[in-house]
C-alpha positions as CSV (number, residue, x, y, z in Angstrom):
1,X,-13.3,7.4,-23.5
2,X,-13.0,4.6,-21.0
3,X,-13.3,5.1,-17.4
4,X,-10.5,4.6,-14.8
5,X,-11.1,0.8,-14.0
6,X,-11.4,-0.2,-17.6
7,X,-8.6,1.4,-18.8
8,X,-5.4,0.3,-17.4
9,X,-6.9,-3.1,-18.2
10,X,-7.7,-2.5,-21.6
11,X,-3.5,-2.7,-22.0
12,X,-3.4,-6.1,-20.7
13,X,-2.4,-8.4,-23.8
14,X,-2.2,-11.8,-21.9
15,X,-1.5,-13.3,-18.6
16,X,1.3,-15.7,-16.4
17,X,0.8,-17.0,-13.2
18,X,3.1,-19.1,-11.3
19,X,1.3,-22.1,-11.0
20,X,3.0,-24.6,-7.7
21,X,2.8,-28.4,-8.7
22,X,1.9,-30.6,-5.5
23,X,4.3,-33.3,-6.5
24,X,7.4,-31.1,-6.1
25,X,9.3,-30.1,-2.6
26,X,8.2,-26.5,-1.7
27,X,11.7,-24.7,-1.4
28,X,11.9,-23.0,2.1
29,X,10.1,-19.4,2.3
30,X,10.2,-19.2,-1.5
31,X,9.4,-15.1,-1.3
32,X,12.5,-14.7,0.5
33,X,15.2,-14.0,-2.1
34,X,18.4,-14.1,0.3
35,X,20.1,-12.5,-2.7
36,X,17.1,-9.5,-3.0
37,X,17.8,-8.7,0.9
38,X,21.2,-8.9,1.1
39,X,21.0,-5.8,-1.7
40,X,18.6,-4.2,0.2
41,X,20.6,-4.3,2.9
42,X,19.9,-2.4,7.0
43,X,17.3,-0.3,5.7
44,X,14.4,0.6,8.3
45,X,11.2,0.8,7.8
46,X,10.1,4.1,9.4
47,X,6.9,5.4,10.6
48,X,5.9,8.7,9.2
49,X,3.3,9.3,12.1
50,X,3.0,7.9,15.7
51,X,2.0,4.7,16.0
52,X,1.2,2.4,19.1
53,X,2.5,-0.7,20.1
54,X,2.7,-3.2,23.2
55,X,6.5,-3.3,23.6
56,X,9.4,-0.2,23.9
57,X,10.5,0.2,20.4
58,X,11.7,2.9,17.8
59,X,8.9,4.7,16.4
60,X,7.4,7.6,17.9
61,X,3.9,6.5,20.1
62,X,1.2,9.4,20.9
63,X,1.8,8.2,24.3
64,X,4.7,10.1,27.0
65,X,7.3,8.0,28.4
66,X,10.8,6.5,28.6
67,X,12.7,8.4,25.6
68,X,15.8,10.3,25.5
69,X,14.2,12.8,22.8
70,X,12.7,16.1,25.0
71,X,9.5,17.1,23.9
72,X,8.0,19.8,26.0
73,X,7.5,20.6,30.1
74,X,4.4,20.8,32.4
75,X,3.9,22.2,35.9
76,X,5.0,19.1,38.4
77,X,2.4,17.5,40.2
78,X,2.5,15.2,43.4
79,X,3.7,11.5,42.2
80,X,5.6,12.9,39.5
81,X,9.4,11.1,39.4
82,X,11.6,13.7,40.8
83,X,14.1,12.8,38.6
84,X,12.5,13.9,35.3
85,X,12.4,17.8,37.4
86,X,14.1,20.6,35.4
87,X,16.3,22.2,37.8
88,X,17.3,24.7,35.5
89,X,13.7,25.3,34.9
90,X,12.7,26.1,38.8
91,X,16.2,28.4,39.2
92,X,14.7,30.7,36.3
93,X,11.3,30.9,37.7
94,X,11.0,28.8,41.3
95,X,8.4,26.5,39.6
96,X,8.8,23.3,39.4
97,X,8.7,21.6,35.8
98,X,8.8,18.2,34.6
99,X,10.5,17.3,31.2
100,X,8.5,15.4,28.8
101,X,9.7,12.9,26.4
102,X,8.2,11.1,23.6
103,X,7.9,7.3,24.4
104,X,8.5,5.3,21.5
105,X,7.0,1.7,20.2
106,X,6.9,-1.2,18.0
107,X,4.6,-1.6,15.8
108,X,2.1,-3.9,13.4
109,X,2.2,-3.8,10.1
110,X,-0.5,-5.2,7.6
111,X,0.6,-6.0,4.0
112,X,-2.7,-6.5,1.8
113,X,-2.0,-7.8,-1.5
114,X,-3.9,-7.6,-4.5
115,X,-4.8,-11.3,-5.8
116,X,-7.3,-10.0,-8.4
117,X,-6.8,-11.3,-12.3
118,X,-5.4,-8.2,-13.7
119,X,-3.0,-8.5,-11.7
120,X,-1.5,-12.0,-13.3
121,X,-0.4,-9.5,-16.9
122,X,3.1,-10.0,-17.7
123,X,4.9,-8.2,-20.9
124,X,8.5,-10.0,-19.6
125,X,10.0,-12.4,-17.6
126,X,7.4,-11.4,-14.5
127,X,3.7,-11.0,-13.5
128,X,2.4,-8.1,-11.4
129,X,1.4,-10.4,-9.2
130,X,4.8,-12.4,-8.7
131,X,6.4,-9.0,-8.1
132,X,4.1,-8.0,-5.4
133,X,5.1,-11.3,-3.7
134,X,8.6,-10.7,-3.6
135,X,8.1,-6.7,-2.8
136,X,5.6,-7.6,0.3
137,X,7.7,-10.6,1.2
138,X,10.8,-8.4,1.5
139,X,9.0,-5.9,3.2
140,X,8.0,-8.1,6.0
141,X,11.3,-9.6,6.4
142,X,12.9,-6.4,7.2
143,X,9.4,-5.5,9.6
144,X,9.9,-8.6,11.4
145,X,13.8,-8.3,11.3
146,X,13.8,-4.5,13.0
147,X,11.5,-5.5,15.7
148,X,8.1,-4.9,15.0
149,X,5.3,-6.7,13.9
150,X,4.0,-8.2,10.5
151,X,0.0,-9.4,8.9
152,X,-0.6,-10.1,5.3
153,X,-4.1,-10.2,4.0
154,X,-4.4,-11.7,0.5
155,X,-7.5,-10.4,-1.1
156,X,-9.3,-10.4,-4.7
157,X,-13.6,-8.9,-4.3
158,X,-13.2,-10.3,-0.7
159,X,-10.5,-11.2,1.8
160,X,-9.3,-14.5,0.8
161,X,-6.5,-15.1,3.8
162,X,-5.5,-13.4,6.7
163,X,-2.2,-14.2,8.2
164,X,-2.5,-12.9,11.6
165,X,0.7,-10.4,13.0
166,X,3.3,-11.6,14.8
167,X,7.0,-10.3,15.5
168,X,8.5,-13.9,15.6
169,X,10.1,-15.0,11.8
170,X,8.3,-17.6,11.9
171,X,5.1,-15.4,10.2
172,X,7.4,-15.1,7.1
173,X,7.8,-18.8,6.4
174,X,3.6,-18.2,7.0
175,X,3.4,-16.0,4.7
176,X,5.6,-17.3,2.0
177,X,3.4,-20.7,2.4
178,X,0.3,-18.6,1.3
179,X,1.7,-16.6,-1.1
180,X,2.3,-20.2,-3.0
181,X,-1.3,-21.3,-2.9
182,X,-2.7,-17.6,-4.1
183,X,-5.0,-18.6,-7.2
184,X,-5.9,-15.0,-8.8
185,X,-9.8,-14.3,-9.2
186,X,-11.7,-12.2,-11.6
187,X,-12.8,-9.3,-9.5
188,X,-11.2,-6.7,-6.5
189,X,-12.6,-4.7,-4.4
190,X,-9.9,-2.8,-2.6
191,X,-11.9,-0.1,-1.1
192,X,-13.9,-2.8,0.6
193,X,-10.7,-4.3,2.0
194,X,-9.1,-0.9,3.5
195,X,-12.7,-0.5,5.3
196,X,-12.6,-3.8,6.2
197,X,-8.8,-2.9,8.0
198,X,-9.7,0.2,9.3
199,X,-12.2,-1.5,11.8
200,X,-9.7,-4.5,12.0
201,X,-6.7,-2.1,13.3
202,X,-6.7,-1.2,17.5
203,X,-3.7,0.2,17.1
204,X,-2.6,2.8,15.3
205,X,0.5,1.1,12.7
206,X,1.5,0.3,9.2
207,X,-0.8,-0.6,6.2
208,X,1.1,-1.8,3.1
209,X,-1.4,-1.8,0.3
210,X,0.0,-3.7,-3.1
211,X,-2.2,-3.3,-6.1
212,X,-3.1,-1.9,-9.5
213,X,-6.1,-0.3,-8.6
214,X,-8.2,-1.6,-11.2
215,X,-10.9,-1.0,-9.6
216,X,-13.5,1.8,-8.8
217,X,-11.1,4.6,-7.8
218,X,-13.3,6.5,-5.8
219,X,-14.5,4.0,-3.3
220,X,-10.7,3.1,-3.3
221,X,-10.0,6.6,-2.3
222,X,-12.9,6.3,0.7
223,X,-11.0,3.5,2.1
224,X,-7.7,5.1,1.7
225,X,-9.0,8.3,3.6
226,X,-10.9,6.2,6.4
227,X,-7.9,4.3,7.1
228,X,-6.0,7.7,7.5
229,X,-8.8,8.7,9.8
230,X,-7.7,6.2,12.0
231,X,-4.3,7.4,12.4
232,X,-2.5,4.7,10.1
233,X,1.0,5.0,8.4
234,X,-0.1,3.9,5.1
235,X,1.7,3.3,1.9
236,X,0.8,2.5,-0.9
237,X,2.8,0.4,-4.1
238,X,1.1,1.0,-7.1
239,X,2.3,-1.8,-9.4
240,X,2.2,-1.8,-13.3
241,X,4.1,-3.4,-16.3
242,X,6.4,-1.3,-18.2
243,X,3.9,-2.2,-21.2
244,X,0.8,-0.4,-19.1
245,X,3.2,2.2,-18.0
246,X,4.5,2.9,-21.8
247,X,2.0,1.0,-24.1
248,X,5.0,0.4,-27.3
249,X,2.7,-1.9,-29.0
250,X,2.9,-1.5,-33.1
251,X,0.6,-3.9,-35.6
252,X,-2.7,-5.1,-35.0
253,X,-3.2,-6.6,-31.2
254,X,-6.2,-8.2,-29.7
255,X,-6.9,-6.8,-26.0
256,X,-8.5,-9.3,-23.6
257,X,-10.3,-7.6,-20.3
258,X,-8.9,-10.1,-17.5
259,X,-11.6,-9.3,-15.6
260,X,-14.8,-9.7,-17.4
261,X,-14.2,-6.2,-19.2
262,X,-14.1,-8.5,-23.3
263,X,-11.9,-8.4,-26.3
264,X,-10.9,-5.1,-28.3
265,X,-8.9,-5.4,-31.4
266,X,-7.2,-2.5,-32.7
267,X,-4.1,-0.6,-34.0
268,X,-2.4,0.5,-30.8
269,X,-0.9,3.5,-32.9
270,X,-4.2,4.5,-33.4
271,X,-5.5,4.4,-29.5
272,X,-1.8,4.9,-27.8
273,X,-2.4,8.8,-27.1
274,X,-5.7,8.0,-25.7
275,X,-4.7,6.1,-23.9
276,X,-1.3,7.3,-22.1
277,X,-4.0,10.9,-21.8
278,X,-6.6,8.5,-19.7
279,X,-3.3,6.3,-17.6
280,X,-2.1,10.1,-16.6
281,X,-5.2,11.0,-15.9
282,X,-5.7,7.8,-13.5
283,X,-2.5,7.8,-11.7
284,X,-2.3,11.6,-11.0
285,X,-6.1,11.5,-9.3
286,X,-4.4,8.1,-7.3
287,X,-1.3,10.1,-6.5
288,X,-3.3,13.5,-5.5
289,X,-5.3,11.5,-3.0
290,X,-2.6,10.0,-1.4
291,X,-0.9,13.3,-1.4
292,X,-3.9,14.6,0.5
293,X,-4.3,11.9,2.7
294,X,-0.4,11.7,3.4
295,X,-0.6,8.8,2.1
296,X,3.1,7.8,0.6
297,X,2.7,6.8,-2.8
298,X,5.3,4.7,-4.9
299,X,4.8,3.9,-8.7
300,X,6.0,0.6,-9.6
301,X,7.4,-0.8,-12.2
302,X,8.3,-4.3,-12.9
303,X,10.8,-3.8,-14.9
304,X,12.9,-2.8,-11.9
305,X,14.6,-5.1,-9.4
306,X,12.7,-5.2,-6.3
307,X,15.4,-4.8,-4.3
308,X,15.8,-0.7,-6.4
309,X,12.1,-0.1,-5.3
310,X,12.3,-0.7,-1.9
311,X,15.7,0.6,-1.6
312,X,14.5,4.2,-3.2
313,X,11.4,4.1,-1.1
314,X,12.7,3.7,2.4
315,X,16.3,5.7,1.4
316,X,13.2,8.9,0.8
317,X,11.0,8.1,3.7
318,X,14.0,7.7,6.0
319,X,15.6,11.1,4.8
320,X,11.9,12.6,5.0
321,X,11.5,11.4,8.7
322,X,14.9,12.6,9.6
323,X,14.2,16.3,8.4
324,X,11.2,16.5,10.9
């Protein structure tokens, strides 16, 4: 039996990555498929806890003030705005109460991607990786575009880039500009890297995580839980290829470890329930973890159009803040 890190990778047959030649025009905000956002339409991305923020927004802030959603009373006090007095309060019991409201904020949002070897596997016409670019690209456009704030941290065993939040659109064009020069390395350490943004973050906002996880799942799961400790809204895209996801391999294949895990060569008939028994196994202790952390967790799979994963994702988070 392979552990948790070695498996997933054990499926990985080969490897693409989108290499940019120097001699060429870069085309503006590559990332940004007009196409891809035009299908994903007004969407919002929504906060599923408070967050805080430096300007009046949308999102709920732990902080009271100007609001028109009612949230509870307390006794008035001297210097308390006359005008926020319940009349109807003080006629019932000849008290004076003052209505409370829930102020609302922007917020920042961090997108840390995954720029770790495994994540260059491709069974079709796209890597992991490429995917991720166009999901966290997208992501932040519509950020940016409702208002708030967007960061994206490129990382493999360390950070490798940080672009730094801003609400202007100019931070896309930023981020599309390193997305281009991302050269994959053989080792991640994600858990190191949600620490790492868990002292980083002031503020209580977004964290967009975009990965495979092949990588030590428990220490993964630490940083996941001390990022909720802070109070963050985090999601995270767990990305595979329909091949990892389904393993339909038939005949004798050779299995190369894209990070330093080797060579296996086997009958995948002979390995396949194994396998899928040990990829169940390692997405449902991912999935319970984020579950336990309210942590929203979203299974992808590149074999659906980016604009369908981030369309089903924020159509359910939407619908899930709205019932509160």
């Amino acid at each position: 039996m392979m552990d948790s890190k070695t498996v997933p990778a054990s499926a990985t047959v080969g490897a693409s990555r989108a290499v940019v030649d120097p001699s060429k025009p870069r085309a503006k905000a590559q990332y940004l498929d007009p196409a891809t956002l035009s299908r994903i339409g007004s969407l919002e991305v929504v906060a599923r806890q408070v967050v805080e923020g430096v300007r009046i927004g949308h999102h709920k802030s732990p902080a009271r003030g100007v609001s028109s959603e009612f949230n509870a009373y307390r006794q008035y006090t001297q210097g308390d705005e006359t005008r926020h007095i319940d009349w109807k309060a003080y006629a019932r019991s000849d008290r004076y109460y003052v209505k409370l409201f829930d102020a609302e904020t922007n917020f920042v949002c961090n997108l840390l991607l995954d720029a770790s070897k495994s994540m260059t596997y491709s069974s079709g016409k796209i890597s992991k990786i490429e995917y991720a670019k166009y999901l966290a690209a997208s992501l932040a456009y519509l950020v940016v575009d409702q208002g708030d704030s967007a960061g994206m941290a490129i990382f493999d065993g360390k950070l490798q880039k940080y672009v730094e939040p801003k609400g202007s659109k100019r931070v896309l064009q930023d981020m599309s500009n390193e997305l281009e020069k991302v050269v994959p390395q053989p080792r991640t350490n994600v858990g190191a890297i949600l620490h790492d943004f868990a002292h980083r973050m002031k503020r209580r906002g977004f964290v967009m995580i975009f990965s495979d996880l092949f990588d030590n799942t428990d220490e993964f799961i630490a940083g996941l839980n001390h990022l909720r400790f802070g109070g963050h809204n985090v999601v995270l895209f767990h990305i595979l290829d329909p091949y990892e996801i389904e393993f339909p391999l038939a005949g004798m294949w050779k299995f190369l470890g894209l990070e330093g895990e080797g060579e296996v060569i086997t009958q995948p008939s002979r390995v396949r329930a194994n396998y899928l028994k040990e990829l169940e196994e390692f997405v449902g202790k991912i999935r319970k973890a984020c579950g336990k952390a309210q942590v929203d967790y979203v299974l992808v799979n590149t074999a659906q159009p980016v604009e369908q994963t981030i369309s089903s994702y924020l159509i359910q988070r939407t619908a899930l803040a709205n019932a509160r």
